[in-house]
C-alpha positions as a printed NumPy array, in Angstrom:
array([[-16.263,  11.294,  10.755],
       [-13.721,   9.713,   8.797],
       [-12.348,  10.104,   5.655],
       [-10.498,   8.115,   3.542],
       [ -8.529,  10.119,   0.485],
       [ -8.027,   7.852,  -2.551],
       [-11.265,   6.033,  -2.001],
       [-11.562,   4.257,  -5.886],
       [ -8.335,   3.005,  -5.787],
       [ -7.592,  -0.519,  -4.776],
       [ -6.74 ,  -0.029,  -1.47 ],
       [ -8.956,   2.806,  -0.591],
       [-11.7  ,   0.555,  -1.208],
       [-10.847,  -2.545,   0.837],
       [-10.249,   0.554,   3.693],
       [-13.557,   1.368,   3.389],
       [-15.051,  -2.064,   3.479],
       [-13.342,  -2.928,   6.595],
       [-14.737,   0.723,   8.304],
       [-18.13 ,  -0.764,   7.123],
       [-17.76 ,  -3.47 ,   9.268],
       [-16.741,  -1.437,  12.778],
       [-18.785,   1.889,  11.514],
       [-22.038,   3.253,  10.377],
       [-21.927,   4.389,   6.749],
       [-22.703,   8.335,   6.966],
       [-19.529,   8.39 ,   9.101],
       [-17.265,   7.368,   6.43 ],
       [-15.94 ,   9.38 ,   3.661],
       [-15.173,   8.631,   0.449],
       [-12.283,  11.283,  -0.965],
       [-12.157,  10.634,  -4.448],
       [-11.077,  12.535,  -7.603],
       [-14.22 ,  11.581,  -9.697],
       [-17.551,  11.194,  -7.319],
       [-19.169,   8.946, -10.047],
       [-16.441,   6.249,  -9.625],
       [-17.749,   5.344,  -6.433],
       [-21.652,   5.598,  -6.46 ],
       [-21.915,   1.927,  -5.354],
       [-19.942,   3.189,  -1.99 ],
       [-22.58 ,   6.652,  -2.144],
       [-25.411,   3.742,  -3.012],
       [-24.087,   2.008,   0.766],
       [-24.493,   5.13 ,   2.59 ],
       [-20.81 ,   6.17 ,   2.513],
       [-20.454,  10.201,   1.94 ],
       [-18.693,  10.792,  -1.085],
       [-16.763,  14.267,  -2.166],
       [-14.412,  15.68 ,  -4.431],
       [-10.484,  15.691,  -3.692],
       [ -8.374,  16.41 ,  -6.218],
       [ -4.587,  16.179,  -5.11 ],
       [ -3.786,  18.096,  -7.93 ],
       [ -6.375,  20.603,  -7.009],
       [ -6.107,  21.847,  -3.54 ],
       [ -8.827,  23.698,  -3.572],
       [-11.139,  20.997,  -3.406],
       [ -8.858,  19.175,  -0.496],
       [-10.505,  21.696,   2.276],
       [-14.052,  21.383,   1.378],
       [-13.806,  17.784,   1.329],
       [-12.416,  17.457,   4.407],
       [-14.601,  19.791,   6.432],
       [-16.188,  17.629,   9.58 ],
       [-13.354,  15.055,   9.747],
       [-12.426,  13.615,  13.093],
       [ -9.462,  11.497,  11.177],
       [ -8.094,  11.388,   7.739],
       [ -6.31 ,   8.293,   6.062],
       [ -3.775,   9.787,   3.716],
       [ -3.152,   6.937,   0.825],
       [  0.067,   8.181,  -0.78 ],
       [ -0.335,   8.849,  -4.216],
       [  0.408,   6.682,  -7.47 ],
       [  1.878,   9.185,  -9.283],
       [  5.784,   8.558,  -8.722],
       [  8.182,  12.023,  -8.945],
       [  5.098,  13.892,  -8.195],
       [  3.742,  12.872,  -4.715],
       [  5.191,  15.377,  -2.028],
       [  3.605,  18.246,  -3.454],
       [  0.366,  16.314,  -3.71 ],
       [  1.021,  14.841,  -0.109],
       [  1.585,  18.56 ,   1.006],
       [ -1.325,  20.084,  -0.305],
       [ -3.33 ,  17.032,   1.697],
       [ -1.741,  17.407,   4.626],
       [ -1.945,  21.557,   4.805],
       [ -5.816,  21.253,   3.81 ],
       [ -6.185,  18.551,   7.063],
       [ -4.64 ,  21.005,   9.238],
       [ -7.021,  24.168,   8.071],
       [ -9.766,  21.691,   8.422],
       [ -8.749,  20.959,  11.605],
       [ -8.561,  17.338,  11.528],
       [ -7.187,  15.699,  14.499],
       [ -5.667,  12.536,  13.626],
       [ -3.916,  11.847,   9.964],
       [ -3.017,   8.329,   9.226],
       [ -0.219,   8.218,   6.186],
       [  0.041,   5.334,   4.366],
       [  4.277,   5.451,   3.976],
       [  6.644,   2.861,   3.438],
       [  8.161,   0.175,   5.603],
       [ 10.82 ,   1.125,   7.683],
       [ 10.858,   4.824,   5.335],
       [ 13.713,   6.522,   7.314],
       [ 16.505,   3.895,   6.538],
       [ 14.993,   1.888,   3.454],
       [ 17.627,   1.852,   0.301],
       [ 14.216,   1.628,  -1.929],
       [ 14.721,   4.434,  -4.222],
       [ 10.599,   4.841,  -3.583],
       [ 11.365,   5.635,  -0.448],
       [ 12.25 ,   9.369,  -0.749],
       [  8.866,  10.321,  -1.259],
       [  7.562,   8.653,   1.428],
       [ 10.572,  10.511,   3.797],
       [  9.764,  13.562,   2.76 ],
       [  6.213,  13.514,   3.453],
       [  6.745,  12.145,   6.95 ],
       [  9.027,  15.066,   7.454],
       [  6.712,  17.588,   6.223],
       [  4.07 ,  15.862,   8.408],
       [  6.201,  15.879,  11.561],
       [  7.003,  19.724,  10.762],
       [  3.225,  20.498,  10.813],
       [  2.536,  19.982,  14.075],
       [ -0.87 ,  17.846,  13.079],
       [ -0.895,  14.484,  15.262],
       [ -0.495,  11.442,  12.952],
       [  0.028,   7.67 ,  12.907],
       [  2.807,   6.607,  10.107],
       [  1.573,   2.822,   8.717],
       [  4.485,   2.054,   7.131],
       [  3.054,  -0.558,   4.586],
       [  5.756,  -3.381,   3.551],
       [  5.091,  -5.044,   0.718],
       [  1.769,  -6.275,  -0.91 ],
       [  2.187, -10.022,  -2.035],
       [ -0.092,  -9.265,  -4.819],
       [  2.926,  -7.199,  -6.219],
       [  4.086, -10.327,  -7.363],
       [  1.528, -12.876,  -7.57 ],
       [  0.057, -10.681, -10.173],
       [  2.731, -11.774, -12.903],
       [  1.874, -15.727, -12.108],
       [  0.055, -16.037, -15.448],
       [  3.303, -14.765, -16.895],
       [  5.065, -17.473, -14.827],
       [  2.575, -20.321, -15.913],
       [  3.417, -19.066, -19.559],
       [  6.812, -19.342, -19.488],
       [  7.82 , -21.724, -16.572],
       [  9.846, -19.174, -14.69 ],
       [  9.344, -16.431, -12.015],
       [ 11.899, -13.434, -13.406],
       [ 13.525, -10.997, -10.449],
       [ 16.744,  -9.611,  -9.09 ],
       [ 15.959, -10.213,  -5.415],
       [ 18.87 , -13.144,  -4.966],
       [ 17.676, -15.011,  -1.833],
       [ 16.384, -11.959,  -0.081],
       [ 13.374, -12.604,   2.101],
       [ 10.29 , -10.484,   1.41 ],
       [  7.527, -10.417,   4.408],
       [  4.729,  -9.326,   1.866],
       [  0.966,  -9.73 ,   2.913],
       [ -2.109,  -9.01 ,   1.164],
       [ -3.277,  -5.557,   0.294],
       [ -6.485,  -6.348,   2.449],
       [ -4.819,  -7.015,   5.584],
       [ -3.264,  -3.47 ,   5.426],
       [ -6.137,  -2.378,   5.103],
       [ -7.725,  -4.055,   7.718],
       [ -4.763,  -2.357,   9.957],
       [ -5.54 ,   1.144,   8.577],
       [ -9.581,   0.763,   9.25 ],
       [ -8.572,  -0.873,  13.066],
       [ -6.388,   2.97 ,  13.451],
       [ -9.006,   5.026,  12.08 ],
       [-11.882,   3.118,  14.022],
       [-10.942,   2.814,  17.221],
       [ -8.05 ,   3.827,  20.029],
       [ -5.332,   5.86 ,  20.505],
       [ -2.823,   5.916,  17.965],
       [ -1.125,   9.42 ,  17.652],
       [  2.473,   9.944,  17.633],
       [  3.215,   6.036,  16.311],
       [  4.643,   4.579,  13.603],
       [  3.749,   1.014,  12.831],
       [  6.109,  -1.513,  10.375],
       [  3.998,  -3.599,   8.958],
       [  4.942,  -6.718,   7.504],
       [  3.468, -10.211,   6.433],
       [  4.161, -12.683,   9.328],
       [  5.87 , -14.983,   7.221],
       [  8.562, -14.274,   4.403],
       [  9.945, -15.868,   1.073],
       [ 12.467, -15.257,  -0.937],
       [ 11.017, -15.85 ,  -4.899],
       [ 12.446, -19.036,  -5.717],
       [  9.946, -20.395,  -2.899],
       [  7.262, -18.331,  -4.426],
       [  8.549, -19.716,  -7.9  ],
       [  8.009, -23.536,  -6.08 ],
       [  4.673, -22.172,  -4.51 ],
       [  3.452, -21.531,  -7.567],
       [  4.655, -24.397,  -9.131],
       [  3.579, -26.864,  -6.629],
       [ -0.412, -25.359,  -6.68 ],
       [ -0.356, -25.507, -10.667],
       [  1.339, -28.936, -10.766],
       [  3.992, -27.818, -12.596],
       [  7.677, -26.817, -12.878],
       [  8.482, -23.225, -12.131],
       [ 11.912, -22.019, -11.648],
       [ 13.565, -18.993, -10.233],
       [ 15.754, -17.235, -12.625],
       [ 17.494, -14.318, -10.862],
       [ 18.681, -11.411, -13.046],
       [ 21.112,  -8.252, -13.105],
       [ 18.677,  -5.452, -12.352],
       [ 19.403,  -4.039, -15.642],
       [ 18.394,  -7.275, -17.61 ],
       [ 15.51 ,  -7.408, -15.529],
       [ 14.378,  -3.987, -15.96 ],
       [ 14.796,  -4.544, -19.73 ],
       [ 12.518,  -7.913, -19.396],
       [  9.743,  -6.077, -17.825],
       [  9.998,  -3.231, -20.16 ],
       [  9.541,  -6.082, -23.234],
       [  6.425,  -7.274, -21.282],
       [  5.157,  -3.79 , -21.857],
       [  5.324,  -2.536, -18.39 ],
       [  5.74 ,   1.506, -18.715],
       [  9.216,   2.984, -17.428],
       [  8.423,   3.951, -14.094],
       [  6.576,   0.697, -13.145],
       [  9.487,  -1.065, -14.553],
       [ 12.158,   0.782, -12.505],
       [ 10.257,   0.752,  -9.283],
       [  9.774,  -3.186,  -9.631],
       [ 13.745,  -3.619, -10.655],
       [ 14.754,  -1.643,  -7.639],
       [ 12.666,  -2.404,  -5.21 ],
       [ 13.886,  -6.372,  -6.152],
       [ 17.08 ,  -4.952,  -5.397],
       [ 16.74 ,  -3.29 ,  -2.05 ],
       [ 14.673,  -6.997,  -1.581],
       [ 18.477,  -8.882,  -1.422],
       [ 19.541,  -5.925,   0.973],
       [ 16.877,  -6.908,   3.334],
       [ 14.259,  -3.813,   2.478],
       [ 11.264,  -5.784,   2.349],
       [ 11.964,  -8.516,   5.175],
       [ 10.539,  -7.814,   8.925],
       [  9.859,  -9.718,  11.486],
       [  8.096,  -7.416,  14.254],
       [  4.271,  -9.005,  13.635],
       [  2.916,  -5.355,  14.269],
       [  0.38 ,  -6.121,  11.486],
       [ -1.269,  -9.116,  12.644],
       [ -1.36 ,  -7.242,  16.047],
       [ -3.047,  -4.585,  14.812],
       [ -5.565,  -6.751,  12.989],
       [ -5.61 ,  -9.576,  15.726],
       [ -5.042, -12.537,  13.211],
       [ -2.509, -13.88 ,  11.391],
       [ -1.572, -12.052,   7.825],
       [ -2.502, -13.818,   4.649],
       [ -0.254, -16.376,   3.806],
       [  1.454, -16.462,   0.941],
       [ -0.135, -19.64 ,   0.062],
       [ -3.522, -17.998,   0.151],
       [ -2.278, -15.213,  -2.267],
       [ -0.888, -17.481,  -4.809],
       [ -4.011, -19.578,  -4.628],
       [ -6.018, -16.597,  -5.381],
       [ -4.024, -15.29 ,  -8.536],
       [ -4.515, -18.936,  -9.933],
       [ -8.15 , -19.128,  -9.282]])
């Protein structure tokens, strides 16, 4: 049995559509923090319990049975290694044998301030003697293809990554990697940096853009002050706003460029292009 924690969210669902496709239904687990946000998985077949990460009581219960747990980090920034804990300490009383942790890419010497988290739960993870797989996620191209109706608007793509390369891929081919890790061989002990197969830096996703919508787009790079302040007068919250300026950042410093193709090996075909993602967000 397999569970997957964070089931409703948009990864945690494309994870359990790929399992679909390798696994029988009543062997997958849907770990969610409301059951009735999921009854079209329960309506497939797929198990669905209660896990609360703010609730550890619930944590053991739901993961009583598992084989292998996929750990999707949590969205709630300044409060994840507690939540991560409490997931991680339930797996072990549950006796889970193999947790999958959805961290960062390359987490031990990124400058991304979002990092931290993502360190310290590896290290508490490491210290708790339950075998794991780290799938150190790089970055998901829809992270910026979803501000191209923003760019069509005003006939610029707005960022403080300078000509840093950024080897994003689509959020389903990670989660194509995480299903192929839960499904099938043996994974324990490794840590995979996943990465797009191809990178850009944004002025060629500004001309990407640009070229499918037969228009002009430029690339207007920004002090990451001024371009925390821009996304904070497009009425994205604080946090979202900081995360996006510094992670642009730690993009010119190289953070979110690899070149290793462990994610098109684990998924054995080539990661979305950016081409493909762009084309998607205009459609």
């Amino acid at each position: 049995m397999i569970v997957v924690t964070g089931a409703s969210g948009q990864l945690g669902r494309l994870v359990i559509a790929a399992l679909l496709e390798k696994i029988p239904a009543p062997q997958i687990v849907a770990a969610v923090r409301n059951p009735a946000s999921v009854q079209d998985l329960a309506a497939r077949g797929v198990v669905v319990r209660e896990a609360d990460y703010n609730r550890p009581e619930t944590l053991e219960t739901a993961f009583r049975g598992a084989d292998k747990l996929l750990l999707i980090s949590s969205s709630e920034l300044g409060g994840r290694v507690p939540q991560h804990r409490a997931v991680i300490d339930a797996a072990k009383a549950a006796g889970v044998r193999l947790l999958a942790y959805t961290s960062i890419l390359r987490a031990d010497v990124s400058p991304l301030g979002l990092a931290a988290e993502h360190r310290e739960t590896e290290n508490y993870l490491r210290a708790s003697g339950l075998p794991f797989v780290l799938l150190r996620n790089g970055w998901y191209s829809e992270n910026y293809t979803a501000s191209v109706p923003v760019a069509l608007e005003h006939g610029v793509v707005l960022g403080s990554a300078g000509n840093g390369r950024i080897s994003s891929a689509a959020r389903a081919d990670y989660a194509a990697a995480a299903a192929a890790v839960l499904a099938g061989g043996e994974h324990a002990g490794r840590v995979y940096e996943l990465a797009g197969d191809t990178s850009y830096s944004l002025g060629e996703l500004a001309a990407e853009i640009g070229g499918q919508a037969g228009r002009s787009i430029a690339y207007q790079n920004l002090p990451r002050d001024d371009f925390k302040s821009a996304l904070l007068g497009a009425g994205l919250p604080e946090g979202l706003a900081e995360l996006l300026a510094d992670s642009d950042v730690g993009a010119s410093q190289g953070a979110l460029f690899d070149d290793g193709h462990q994610l098109s090996g684990l998924i054995g075909r080539p990661t979305t292009p950016l081409a493909a993602s762009v084309a998607a967000a205009l459609a």
